[in-house]
C-alpha positions as a Markdown table, in Angstrom:
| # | Residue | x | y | z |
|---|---|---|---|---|
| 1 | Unk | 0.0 | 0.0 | 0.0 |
| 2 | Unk | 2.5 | 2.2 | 1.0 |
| 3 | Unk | 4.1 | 2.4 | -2.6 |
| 4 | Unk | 0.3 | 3.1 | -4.3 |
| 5 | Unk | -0.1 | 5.9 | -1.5 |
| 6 | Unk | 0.0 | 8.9 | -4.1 |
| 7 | Unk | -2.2 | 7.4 | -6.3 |
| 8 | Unk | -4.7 | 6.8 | -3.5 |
| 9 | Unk | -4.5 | 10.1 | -2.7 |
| 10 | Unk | -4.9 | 11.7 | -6.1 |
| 11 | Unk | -7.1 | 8.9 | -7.2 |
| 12 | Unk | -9.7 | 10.0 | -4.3 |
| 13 | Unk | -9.6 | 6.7 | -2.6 |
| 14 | Unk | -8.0 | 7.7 | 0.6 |
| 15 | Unk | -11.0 | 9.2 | 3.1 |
| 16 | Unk | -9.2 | 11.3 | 6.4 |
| 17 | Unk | -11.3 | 9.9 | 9.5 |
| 18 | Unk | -11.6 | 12.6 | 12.3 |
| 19 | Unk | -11.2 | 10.0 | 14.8 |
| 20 | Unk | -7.9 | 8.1 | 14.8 |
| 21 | Unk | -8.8 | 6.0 | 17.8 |
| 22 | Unk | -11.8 | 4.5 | 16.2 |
| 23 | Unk | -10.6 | 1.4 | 15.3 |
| 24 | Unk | -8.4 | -0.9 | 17.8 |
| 25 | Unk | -5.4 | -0.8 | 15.9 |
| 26 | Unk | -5.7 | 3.6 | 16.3 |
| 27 | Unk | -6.4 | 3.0 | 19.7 |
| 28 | Unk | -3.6 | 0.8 | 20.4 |
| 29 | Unk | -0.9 | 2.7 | 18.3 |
| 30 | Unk | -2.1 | 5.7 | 20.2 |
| 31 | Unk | -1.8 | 4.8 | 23.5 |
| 32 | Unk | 2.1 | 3.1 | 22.8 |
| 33 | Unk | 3.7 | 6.3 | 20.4 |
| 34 | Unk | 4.6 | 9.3 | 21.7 |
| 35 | Unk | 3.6 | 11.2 | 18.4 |
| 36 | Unk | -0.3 | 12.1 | 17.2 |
| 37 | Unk | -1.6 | 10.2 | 15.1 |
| 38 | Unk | -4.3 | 11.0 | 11.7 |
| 39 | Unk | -5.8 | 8.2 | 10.5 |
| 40 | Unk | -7.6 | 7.6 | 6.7 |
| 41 | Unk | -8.9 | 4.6 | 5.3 |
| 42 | Unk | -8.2 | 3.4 | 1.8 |
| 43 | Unk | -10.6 | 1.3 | -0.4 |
| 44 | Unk | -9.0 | -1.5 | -2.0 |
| 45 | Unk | -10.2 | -4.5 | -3.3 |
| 46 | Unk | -7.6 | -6.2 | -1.2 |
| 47 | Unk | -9.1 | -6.4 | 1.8 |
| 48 | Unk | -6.5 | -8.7 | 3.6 |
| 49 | Unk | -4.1 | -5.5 | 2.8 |
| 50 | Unk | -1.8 | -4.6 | 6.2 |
| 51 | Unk | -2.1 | -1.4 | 7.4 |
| 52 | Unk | 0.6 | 0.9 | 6.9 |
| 53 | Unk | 2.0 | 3.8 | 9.4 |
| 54 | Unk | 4.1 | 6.4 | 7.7 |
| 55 | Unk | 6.1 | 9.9 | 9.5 |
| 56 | Unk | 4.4 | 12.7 | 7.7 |
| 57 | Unk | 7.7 | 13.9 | 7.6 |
| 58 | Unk | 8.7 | 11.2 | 5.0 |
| 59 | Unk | 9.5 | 12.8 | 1.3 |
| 60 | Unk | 6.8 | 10.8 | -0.7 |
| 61 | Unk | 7.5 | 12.8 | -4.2 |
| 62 | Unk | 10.5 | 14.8 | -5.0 |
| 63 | Unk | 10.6 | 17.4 | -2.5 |
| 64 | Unk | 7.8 | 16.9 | -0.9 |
| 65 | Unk | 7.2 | 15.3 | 2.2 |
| 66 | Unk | 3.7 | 13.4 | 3.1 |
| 67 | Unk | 2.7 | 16.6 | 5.3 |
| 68 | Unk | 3.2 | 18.4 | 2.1 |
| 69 | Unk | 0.9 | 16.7 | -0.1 |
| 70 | Unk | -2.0 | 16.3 | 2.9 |
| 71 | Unk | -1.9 | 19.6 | 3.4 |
| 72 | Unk | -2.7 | 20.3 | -0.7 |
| 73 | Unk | -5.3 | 18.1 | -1.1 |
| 74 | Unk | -7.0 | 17.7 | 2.6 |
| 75 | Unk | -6.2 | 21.1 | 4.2 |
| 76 | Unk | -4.1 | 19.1 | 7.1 |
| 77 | Unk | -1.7 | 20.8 | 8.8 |
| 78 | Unk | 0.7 | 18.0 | 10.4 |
| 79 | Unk | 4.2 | 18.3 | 12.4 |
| 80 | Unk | 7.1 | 16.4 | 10.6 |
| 81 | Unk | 6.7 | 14.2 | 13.2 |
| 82 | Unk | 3.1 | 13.3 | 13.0 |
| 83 | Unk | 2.2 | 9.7 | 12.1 |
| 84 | Unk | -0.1 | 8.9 | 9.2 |
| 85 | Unk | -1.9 | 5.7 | 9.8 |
| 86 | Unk | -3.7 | 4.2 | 6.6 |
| 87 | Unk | -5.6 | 1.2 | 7.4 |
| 88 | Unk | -8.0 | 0.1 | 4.3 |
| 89 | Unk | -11.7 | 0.7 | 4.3 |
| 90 | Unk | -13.7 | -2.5 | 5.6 |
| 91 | Unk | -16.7 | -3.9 | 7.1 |
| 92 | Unk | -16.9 | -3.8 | 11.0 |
| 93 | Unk | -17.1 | -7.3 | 10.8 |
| 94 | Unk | -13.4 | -7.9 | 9.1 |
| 95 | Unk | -11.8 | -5.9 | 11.0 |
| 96 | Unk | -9.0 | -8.1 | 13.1 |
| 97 | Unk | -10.8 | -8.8 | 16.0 |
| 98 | Unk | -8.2 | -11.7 | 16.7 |
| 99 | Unk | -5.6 | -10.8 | 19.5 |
| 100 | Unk | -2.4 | -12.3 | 17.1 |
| 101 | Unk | -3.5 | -10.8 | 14.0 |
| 102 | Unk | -4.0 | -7.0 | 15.5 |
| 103 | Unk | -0.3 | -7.9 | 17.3 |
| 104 | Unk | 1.0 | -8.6 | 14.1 |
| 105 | Unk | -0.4 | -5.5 | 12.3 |
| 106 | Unk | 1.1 | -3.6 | 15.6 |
| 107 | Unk | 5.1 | -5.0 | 15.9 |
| 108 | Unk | 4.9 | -4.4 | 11.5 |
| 109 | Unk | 3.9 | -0.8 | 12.1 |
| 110 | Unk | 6.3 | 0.0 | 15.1 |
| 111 | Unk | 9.1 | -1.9 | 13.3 |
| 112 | Unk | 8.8 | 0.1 | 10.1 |
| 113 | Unk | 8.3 | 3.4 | 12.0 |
| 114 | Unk | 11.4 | 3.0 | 14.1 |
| 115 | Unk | 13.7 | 1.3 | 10.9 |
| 116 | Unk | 12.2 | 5.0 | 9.2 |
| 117 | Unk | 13.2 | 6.4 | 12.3 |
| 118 | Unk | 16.7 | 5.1 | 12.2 |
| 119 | Unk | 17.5 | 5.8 | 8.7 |
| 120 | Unk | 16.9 | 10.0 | 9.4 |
| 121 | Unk | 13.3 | 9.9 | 8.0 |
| 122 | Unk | 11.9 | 11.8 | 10.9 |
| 123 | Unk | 13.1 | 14.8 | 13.2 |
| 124 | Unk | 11.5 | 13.4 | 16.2 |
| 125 | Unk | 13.8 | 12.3 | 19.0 |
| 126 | Unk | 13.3 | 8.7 | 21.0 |
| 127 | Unk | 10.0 | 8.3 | 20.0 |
| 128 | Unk | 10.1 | 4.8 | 19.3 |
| 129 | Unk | 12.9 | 4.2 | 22.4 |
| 130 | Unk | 11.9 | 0.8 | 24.0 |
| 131 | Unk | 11.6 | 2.7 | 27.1 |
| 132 | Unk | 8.9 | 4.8 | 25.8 |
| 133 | Unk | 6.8 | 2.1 | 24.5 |
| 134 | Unk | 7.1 | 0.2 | 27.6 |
| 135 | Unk | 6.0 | 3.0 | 29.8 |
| 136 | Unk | 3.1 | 4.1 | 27.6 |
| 137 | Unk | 2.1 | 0.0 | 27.3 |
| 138 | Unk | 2.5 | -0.8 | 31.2 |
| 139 | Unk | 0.1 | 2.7 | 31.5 |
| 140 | Unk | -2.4 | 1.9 | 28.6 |
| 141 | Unk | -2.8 | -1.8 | 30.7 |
| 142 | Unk | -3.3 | 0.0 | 34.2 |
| 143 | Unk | -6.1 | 2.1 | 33.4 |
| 144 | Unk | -7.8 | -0.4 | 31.3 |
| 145 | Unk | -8.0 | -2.8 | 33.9 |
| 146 | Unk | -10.6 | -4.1 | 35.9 |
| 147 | Unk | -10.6 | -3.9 | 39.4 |
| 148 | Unk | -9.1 | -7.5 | 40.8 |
| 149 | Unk | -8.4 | -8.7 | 37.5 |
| 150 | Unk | -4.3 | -9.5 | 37.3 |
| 151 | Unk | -2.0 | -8.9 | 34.5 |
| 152 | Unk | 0.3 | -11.1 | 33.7 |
């Protein structure tokens, strides 16, 4: 997906959703990264397609970053350090409601954001530092708890 992303975007397929947590993946990836996120949805007729999570910071045409060309053709204004999360359009009932299959779409995401982190892609500092996931994990799983319920 992430190689087709500009001609989802000037092919009108990509839709911004004003809510990035409304899904569990945007909910997840929210609560672990240190950076806001914007979601959009893409319809493809793939619909087994893995979500993709790119640093609007990222050049995605000559001399223009992903920021750049959001802020053309939605009117978004996003930091350099903002995270784009593109997740394709499906029914409720396909999205992963299985535990290893959401787990997999997360350590794909956070791998590809930190080796884009790595390589210079982003200005952000530590974002992705194992520390700051495991801070913002071991919190999430606090607060979501119920009362007498252990995690293990």
């Amino acid at each position: 997906m992430r190689s087709e992303l500009m001609g989802h975007i000037w092919g009108k397929r990509l839709e911004f959703c004003t809510d990035p947590c409304s899904t569990p993946l945007g909910r997840i990836l929210s609560s672990l990264l240190a950076s806001p996120i914007t979601r959009f949805t893409v319809e493809v007729e793939d619909a087994d397609l893995t979500p993709v999570a790119i640093y609007a910071g990222e050049e995605v045409i000559s001399g223009a970053s992903l920021a750049d060309v959001l802020e053309q053709e939605f009117g978004l204004d996003l930091e350099e350090d903002a995270i784009v999360l593109i997740e394709p359009c499906a029914p409720i009932a396909s999205t992963p409601s299985c535990p290893v299959a959401l787990g997999h779409q997360i350590g794909h995401i956070i791998v590809s954001l930190a080796q884009a982190e790595r390589d210079g892609s982003t200005t952000s500092e530590s974002l992705l530092s194992a520390g700051n996931i495991a801070y913002s994990f071991h919190h999430e799983l606090l607060h979501a708890a119920i009362p007498g319920e252990h995690i293990h």
